[in-house]
Backbone as ProteinMPNN parsed JSONL, in Angstrom:
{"seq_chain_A": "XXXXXXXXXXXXXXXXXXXXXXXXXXXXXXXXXXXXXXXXXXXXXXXXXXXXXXXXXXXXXXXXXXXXXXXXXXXXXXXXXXXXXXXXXXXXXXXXXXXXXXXXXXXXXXXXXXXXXXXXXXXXXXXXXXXXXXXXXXXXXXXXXXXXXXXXXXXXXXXXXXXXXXXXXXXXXXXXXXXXXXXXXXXXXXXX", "coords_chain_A": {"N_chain_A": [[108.782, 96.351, 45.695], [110.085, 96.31, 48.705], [108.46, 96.102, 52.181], [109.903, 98.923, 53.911], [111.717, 97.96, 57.155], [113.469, 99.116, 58.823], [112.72, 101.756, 59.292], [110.298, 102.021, 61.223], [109.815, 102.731, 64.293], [109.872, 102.117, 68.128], [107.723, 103.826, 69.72], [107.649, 105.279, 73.198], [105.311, 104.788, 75.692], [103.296, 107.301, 76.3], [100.793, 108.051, 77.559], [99.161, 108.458, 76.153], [96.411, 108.139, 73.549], [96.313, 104.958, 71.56], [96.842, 104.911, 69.352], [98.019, 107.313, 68.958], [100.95, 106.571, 70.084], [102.681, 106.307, 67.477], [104.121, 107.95, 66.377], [107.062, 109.408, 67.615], [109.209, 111.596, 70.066], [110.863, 112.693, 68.161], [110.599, 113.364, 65.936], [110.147, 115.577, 63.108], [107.573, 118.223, 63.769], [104.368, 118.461, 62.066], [104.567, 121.656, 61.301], [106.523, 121.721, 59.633], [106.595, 120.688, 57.48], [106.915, 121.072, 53.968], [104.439, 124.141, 53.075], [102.513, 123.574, 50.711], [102.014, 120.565, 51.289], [100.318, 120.65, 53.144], [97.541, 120.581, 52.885], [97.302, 118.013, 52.226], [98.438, 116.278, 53.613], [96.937, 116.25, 56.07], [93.957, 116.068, 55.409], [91.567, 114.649, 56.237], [89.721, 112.667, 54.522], [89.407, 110.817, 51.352], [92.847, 110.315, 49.645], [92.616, 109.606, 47.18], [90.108, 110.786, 46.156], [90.919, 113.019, 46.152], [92.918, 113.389, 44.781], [92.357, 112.838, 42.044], [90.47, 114.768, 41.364], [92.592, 116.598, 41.864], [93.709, 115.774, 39.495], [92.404, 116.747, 37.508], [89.842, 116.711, 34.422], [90.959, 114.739, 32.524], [92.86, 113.273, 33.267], [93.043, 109.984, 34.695], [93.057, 108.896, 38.306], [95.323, 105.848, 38.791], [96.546, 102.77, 40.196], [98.987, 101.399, 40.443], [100.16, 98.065, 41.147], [102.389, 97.273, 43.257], [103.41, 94.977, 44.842], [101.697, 92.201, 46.529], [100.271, 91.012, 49.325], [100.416, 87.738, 52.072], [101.496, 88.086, 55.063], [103.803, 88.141, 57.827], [102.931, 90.615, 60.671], [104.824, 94.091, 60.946], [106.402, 94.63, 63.959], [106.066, 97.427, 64.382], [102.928, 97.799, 63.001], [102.008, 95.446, 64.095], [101.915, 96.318, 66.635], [99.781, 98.61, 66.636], [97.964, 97.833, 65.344], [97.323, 96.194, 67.335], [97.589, 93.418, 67.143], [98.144, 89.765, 67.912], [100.824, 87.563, 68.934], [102.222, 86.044, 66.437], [99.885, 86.21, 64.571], [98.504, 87.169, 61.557], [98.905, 89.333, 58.293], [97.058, 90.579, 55.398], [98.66, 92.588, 53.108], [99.229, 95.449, 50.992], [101.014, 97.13, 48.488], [101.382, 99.906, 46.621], [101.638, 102.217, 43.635], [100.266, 105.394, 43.257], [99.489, 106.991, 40.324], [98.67, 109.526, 37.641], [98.064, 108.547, 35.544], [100.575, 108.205, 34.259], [103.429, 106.222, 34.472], [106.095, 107.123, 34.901], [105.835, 109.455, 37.033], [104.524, 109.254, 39.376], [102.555, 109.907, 42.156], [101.66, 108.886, 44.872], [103.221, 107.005, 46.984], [101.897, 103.682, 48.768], [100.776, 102.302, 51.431], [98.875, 99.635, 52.441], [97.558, 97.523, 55.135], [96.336, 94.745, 56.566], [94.672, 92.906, 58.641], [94.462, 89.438, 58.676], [92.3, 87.879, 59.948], [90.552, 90.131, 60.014], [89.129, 90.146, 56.94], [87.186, 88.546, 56.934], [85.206, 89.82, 57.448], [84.238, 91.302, 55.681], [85.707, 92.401, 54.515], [87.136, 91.193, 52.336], [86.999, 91.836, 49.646], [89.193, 93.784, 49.285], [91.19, 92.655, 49.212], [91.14, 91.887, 46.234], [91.727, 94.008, 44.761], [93.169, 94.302, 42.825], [94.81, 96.679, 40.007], [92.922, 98.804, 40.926], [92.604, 102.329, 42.939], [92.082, 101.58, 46.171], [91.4, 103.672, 48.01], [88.812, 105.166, 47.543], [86.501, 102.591, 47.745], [87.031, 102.122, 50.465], [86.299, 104.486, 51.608], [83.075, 104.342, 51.249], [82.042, 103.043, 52.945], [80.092, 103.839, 55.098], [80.012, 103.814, 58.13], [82.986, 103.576, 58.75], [85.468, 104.59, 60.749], [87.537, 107.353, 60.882], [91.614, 107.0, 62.455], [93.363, 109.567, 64.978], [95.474, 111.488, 62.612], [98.587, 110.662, 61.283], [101.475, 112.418, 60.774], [104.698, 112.646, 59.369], [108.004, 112.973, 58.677], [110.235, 110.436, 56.676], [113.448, 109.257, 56.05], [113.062, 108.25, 52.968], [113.023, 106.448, 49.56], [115.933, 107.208, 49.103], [115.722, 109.394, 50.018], [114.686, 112.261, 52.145], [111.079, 111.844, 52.928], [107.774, 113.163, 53.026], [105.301, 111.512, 55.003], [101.925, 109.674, 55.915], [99.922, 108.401, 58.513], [97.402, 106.283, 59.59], [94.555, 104.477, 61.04], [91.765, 102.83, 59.293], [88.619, 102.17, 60.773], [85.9, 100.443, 61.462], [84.03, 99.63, 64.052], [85.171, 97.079, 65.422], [87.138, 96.156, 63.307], [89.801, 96.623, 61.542], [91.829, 98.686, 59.356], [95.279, 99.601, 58.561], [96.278, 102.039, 57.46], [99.056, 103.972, 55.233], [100.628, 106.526, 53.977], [102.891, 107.761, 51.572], [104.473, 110.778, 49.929], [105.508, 111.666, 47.024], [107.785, 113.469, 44.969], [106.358, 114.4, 42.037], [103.559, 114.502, 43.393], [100.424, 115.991, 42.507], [99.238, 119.46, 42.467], [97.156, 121.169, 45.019], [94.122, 120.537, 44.741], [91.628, 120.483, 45.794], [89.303, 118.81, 47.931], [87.809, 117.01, 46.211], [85.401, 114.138, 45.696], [85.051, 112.673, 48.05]], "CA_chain_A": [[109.365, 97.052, 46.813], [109.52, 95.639, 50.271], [108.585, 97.352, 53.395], [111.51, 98.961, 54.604], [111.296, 97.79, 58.415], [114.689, 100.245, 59.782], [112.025, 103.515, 59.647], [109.778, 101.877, 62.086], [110.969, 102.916, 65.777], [109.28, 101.66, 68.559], [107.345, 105.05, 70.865], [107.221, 105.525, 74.49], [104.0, 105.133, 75.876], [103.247, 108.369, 77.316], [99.626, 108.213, 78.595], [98.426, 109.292, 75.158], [95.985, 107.047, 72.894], [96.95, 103.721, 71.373], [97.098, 105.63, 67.778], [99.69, 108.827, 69.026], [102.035, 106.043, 69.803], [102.767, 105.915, 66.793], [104.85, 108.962, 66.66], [107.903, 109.591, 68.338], [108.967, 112.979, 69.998], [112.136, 112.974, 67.99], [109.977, 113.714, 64.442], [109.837, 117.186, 63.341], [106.349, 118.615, 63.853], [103.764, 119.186, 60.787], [104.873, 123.113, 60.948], [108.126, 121.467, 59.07], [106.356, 120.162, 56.285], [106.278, 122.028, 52.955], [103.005, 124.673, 52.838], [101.593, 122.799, 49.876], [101.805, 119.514, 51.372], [99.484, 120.464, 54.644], [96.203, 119.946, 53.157], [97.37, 116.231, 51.636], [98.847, 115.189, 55.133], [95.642, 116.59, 56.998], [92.754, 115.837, 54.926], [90.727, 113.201, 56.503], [88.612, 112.158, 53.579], [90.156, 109.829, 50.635], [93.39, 110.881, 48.964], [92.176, 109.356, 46.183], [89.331, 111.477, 45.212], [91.638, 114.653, 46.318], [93.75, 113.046, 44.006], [91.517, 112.879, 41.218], [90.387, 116.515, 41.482], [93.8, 117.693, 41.34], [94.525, 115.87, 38.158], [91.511, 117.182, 36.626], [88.695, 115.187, 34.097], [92.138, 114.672, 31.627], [93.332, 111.626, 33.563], [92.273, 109.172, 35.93], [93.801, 108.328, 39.401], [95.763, 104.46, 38.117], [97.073, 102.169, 40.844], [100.635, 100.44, 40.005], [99.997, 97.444, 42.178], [103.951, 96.753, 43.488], [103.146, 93.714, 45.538], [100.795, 92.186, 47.656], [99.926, 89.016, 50.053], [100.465, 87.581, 53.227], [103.333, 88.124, 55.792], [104.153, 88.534, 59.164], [103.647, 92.082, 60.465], [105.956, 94.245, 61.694], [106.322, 95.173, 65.117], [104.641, 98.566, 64.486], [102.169, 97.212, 62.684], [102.027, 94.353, 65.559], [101.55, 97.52, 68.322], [98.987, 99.744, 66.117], [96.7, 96.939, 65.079], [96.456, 95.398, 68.293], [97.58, 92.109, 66.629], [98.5, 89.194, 68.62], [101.902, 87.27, 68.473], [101.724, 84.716, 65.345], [98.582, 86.401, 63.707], [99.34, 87.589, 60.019], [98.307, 90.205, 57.565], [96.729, 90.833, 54.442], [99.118, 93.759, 52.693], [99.36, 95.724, 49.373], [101.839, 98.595, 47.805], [100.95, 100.357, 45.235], [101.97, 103.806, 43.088], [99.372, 106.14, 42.692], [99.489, 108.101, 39.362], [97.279, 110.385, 37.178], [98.391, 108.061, 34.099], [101.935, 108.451, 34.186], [103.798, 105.829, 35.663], [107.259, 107.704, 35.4], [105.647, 110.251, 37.935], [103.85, 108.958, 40.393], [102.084, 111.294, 43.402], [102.007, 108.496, 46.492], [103.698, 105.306, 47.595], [100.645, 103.613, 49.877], [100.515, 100.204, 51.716], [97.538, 99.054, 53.539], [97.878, 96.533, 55.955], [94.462, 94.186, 57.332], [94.844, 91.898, 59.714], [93.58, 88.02, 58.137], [91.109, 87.584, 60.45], [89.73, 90.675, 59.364], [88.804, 89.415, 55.924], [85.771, 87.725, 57.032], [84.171, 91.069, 58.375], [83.702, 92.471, 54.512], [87.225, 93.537, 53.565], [87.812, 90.519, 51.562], [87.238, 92.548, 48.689], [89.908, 94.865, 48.934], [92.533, 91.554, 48.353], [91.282, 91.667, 44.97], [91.483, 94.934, 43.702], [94.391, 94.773, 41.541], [94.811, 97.945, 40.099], [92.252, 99.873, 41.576], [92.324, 102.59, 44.492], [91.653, 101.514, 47.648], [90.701, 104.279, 49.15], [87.211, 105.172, 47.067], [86.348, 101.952, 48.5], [87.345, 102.073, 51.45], [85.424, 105.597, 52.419], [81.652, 104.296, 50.711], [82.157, 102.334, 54.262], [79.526, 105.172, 56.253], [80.483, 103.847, 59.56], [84.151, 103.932, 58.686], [85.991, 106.14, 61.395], [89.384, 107.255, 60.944], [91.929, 107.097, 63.899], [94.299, 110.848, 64.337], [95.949, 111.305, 61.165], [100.002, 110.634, 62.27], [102.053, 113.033, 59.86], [106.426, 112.105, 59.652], [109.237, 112.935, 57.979], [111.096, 110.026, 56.942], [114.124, 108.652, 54.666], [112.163, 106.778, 51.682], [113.303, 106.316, 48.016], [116.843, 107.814, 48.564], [115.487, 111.079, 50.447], [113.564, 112.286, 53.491], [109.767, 112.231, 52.187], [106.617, 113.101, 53.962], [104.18, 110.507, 55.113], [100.884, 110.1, 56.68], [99.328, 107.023, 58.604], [96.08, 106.186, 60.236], [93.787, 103.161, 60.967], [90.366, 103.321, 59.375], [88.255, 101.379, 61.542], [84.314, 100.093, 61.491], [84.186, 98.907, 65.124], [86.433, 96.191, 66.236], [87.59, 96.141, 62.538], [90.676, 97.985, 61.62], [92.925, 98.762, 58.354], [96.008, 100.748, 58.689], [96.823, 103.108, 55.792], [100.072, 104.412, 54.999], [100.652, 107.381, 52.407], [103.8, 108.656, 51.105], [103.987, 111.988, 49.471], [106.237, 111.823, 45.93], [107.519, 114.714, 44.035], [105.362, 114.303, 41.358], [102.478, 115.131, 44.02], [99.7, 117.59, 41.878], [98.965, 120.814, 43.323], [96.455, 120.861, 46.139], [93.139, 120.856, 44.407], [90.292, 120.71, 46.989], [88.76, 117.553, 48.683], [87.298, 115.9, 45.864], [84.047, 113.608, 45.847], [84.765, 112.165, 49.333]], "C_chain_A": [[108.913, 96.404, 48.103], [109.333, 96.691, 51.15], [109.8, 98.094, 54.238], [110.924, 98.76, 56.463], [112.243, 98.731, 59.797], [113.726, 101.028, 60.089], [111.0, 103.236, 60.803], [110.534, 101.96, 63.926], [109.365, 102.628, 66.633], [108.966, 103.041, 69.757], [107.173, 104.632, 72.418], [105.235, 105.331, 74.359], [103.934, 106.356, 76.818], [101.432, 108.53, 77.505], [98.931, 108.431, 77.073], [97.176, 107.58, 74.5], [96.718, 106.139, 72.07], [97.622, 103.947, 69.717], [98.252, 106.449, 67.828], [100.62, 107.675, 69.489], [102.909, 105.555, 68.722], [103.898, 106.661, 65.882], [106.101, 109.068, 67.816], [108.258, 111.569, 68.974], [110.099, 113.6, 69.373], [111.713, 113.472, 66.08], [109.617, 115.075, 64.275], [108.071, 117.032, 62.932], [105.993, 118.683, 62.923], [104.285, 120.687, 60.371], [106.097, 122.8, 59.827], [107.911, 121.424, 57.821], [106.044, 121.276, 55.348], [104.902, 122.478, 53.191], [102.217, 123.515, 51.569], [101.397, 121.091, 50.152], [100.519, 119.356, 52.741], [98.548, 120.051, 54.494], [96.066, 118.483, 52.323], [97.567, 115.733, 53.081], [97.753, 114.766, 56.164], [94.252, 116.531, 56.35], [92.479, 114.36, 55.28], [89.745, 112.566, 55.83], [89.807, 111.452, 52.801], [90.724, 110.758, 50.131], [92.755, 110.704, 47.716], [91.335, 109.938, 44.962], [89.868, 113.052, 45.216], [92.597, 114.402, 45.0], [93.442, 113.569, 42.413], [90.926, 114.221, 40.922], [91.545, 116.929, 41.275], [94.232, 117.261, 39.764], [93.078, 116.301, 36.886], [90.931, 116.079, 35.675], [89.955, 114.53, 32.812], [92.702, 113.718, 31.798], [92.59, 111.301, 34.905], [93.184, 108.552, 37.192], [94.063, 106.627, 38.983], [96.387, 104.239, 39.746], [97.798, 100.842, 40.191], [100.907, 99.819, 40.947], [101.863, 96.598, 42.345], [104.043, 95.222, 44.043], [102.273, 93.881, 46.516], [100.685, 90.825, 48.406], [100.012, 88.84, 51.345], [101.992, 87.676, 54.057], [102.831, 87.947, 57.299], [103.854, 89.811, 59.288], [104.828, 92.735, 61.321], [105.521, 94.543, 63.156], [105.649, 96.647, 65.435], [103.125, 98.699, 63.822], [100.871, 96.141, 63.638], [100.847, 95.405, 66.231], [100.008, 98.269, 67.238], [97.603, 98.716, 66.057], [96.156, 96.083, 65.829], [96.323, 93.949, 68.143], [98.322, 91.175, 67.993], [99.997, 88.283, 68.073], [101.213, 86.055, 67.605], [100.161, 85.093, 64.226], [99.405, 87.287, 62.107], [98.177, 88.329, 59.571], [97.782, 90.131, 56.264], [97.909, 92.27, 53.924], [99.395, 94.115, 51.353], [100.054, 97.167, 49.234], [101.536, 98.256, 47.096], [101.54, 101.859, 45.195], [100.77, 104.597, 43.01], [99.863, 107.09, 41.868], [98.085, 108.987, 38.766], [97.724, 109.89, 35.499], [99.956, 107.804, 33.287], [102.731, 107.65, 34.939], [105.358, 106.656, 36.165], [106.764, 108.745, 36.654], [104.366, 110.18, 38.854], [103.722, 109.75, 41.663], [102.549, 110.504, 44.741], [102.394, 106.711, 46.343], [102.272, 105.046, 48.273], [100.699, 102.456, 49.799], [99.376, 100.975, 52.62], [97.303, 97.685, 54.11], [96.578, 95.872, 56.575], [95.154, 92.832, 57.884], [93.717, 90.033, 59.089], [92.373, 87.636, 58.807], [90.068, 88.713, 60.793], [89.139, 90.589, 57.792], [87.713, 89.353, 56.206], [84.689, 88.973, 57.115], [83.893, 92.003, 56.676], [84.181, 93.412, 53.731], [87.548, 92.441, 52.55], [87.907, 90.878, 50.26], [87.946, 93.373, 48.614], [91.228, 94.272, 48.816], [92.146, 91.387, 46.574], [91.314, 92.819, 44.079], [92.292, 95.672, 42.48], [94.841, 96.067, 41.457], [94.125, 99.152, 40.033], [92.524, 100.587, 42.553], [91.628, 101.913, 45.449], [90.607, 102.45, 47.9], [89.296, 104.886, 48.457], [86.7, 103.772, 47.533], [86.126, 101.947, 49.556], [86.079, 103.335, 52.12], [83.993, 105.468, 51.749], [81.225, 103.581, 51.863], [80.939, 103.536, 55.203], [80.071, 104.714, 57.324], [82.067, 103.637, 59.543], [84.5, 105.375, 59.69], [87.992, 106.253, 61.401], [90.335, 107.74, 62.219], [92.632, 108.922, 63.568], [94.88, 110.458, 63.254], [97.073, 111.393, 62.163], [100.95, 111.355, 60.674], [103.736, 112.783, 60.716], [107.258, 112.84, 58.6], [110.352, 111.506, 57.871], [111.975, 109.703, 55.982], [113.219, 107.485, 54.021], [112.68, 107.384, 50.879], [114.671, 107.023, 48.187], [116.63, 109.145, 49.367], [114.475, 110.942, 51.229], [112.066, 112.529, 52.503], [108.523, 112.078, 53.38], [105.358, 111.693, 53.536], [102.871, 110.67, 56.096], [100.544, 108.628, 57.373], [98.181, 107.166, 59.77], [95.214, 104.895, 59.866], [92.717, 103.753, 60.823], [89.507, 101.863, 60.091], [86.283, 101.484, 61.424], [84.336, 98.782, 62.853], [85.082, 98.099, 65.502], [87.219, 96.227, 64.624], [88.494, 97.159, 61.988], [91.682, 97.498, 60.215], [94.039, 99.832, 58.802], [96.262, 101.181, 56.937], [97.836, 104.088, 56.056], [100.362, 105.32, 53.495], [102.198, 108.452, 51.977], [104.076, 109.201, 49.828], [105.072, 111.588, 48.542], [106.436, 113.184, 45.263], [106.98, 115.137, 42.952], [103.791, 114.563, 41.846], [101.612, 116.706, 43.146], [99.788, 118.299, 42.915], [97.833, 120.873, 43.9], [95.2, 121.572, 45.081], [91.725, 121.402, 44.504], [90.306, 119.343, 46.968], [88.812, 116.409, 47.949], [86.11, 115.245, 46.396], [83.758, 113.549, 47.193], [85.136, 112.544, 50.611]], "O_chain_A": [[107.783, 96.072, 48.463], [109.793, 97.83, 51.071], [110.438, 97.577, 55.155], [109.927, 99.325, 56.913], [111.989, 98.947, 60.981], [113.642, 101.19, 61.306], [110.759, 104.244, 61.467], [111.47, 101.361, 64.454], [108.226, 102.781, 66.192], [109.835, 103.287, 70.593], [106.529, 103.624, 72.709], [104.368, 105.572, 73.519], [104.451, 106.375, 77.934], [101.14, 109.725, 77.564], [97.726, 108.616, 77.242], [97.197, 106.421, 74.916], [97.863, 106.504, 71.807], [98.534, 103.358, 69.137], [99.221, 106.414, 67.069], [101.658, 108.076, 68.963], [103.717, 104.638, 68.866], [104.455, 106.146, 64.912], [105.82, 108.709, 68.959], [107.717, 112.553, 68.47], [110.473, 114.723, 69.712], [112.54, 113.827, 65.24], [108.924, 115.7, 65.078], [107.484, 116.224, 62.212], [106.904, 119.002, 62.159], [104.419, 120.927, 59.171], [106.546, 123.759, 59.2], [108.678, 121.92, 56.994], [105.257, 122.191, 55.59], [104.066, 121.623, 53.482], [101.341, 122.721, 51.915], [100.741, 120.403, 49.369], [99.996, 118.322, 53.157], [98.098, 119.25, 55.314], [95.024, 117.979, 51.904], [96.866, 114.857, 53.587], [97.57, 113.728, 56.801], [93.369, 117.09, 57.001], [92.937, 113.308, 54.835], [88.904, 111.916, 56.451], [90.941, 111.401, 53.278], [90.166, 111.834, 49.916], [92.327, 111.714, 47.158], [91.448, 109.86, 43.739], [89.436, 113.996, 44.555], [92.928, 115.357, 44.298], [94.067, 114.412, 41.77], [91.181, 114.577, 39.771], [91.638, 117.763, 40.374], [94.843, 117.985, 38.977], [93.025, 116.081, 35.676], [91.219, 114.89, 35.806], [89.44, 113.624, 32.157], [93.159, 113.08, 30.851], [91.928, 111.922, 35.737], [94.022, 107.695, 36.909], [93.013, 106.004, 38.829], [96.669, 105.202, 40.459], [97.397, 99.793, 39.688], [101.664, 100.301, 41.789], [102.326, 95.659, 41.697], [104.822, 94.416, 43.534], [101.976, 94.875, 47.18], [101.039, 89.735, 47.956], [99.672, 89.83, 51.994], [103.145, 87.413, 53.714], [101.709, 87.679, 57.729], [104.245, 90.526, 58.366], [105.562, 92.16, 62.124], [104.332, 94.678, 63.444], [104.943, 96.953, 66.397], [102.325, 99.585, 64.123], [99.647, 96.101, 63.768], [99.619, 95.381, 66.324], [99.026, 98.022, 67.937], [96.52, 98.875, 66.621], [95.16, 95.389, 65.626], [95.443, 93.26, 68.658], [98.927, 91.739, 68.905], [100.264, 88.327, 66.872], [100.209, 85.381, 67.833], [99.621, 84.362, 63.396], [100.514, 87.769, 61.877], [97.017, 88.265, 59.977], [98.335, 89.129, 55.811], [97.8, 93.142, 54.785], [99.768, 93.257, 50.552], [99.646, 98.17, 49.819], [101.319, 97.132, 46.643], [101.841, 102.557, 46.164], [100.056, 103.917, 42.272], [100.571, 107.99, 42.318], [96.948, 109.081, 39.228], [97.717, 110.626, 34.513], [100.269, 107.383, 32.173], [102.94, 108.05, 36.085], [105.731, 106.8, 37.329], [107.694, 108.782, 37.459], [103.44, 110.987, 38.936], [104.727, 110.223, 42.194], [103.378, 110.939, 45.541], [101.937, 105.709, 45.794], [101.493, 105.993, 48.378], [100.697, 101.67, 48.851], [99.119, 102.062, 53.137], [96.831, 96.797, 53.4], [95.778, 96.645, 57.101], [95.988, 92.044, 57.439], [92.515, 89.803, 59.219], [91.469, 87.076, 58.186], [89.079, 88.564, 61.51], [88.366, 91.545, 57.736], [87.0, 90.22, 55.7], [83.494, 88.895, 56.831], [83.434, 93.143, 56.61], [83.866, 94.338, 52.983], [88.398, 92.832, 51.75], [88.803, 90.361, 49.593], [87.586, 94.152, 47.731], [92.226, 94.901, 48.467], [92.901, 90.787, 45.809], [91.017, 92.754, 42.886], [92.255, 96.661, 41.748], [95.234, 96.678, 42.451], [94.415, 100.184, 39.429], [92.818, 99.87, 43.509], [90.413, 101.767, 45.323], [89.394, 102.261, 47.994], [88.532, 105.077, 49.404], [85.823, 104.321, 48.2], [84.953, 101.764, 49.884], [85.191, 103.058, 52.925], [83.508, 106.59, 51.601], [80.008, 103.407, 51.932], [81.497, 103.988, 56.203], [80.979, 105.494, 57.61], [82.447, 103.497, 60.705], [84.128, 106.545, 59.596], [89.014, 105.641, 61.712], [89.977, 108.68, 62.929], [92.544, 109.496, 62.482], [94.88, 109.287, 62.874], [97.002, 111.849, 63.305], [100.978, 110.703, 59.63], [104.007, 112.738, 61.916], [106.67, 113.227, 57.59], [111.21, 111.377, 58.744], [111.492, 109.787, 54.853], [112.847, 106.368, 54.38], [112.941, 108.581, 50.994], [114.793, 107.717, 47.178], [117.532, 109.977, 49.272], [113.615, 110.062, 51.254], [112.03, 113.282, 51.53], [108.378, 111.237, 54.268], [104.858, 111.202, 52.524], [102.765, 111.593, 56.903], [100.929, 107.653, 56.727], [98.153, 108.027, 60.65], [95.151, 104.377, 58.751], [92.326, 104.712, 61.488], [89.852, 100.704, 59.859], [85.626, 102.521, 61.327], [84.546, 97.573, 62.758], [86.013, 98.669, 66.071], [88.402, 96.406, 64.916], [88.172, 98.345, 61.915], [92.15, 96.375, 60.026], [93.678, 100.861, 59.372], [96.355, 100.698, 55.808], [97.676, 104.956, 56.914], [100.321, 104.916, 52.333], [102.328, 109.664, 52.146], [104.016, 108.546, 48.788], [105.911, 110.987, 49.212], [105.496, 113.939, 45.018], [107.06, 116.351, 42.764], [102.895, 114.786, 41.031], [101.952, 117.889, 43.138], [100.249, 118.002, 44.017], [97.039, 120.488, 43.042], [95.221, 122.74, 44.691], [91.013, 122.184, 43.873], [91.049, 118.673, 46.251], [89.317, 115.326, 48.245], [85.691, 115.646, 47.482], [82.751, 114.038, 47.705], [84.733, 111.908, 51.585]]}, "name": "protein", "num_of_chains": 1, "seq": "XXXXXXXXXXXXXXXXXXXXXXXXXXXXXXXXXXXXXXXXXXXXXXXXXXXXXXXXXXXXXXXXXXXXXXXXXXXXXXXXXXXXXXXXXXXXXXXXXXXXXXXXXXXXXXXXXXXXXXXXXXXXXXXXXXXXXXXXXXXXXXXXXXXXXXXXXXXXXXXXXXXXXXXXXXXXXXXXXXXXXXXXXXXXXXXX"}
């Protein structure tokens, strides 16, 4: 699956931080979003281990690595990450299941900027089909930017998404999470 690049729209700057541009004011609000999807959109700890909790000790959170490698990014990508013209990315989609690939919970790319590599992410180009994000949050000084909750057309149908840069000082990943109907039932937190 490629990135679809139509759903990206380019925001006003309205005085806000460099993250809420990231949002438009033409997206219906979180109040929109299904009740059982609020505490997936808004939990600032790893889906992963929320993940994992909801599917109980019966299966194990699997990552169905779709593609990965180097590109260009996009223009919201570009704006969010603070990239410069001609600099390139590291990026990876993947499915997240609970063992099942017919029913998979979340789409999720994660986007790193190449000349972040060096800084101690280069391990997260090799992780095949592992989560990310248990990784990603064993980071302690990891801070995550606002969470940016959407509605948009993916797979055939409007589906909720989430996105946010986790960042360890000048170093920054964006993470992208879209919600599937196969999504378990809101479990609690999980480990992390």
């Amino acid at each position: 699956m490629r990135h679809d690049r139509k759903t990206q729209s380019a925001a006003p700057n309205n005085g806000l931080l460099p993250f809420s541009k990231m949002i438009t004011k033409s997206l219906p609000p979180l109040r929109h979003a299904p009740r059982m999807l609020w505490p997936w959109l808004t939990l600032p700890a790893s889906l992963t281990a929320a993940l994992q909790r909801a599917y109980g000790k019966l299966h194990t959170v699997q990552a169905l690595l779709l593609d990965s490698g180097r590109a260009n990014p996009t223009p919201t990508e570009r704006r969010i990450l603070h990239l410069h013209r001609g600099e390139q990315i590291f990026w990876r989609e993947v499915l997240l299941h609970g063992g099942d690939l017919m029913h998979p919970a979340l789409w999720a790319r994660t986007t790193i900027p190449l000349r972040e590599l060096r800084h101690g992410l280069l391990p997260l180009t090799r992780h095949g089909t592992r989560p990310i994000g248990n990784t990603l949050f064993r980071h302690r000084r990891l801070r995550r930017s606002p969470i940016q909750a959407e509605s948009q057309p993916r797979f055939g149908q409007r589906r909720w998404q989430r996105r946010s840069v986790l960042r360890r000082g000048d170093t920054g990943v964006l993470v992208e999470e879209h919600f599937l109907p196969d999504l378990p039932r809101w479990a609690g937190r999980g480990r992390r």
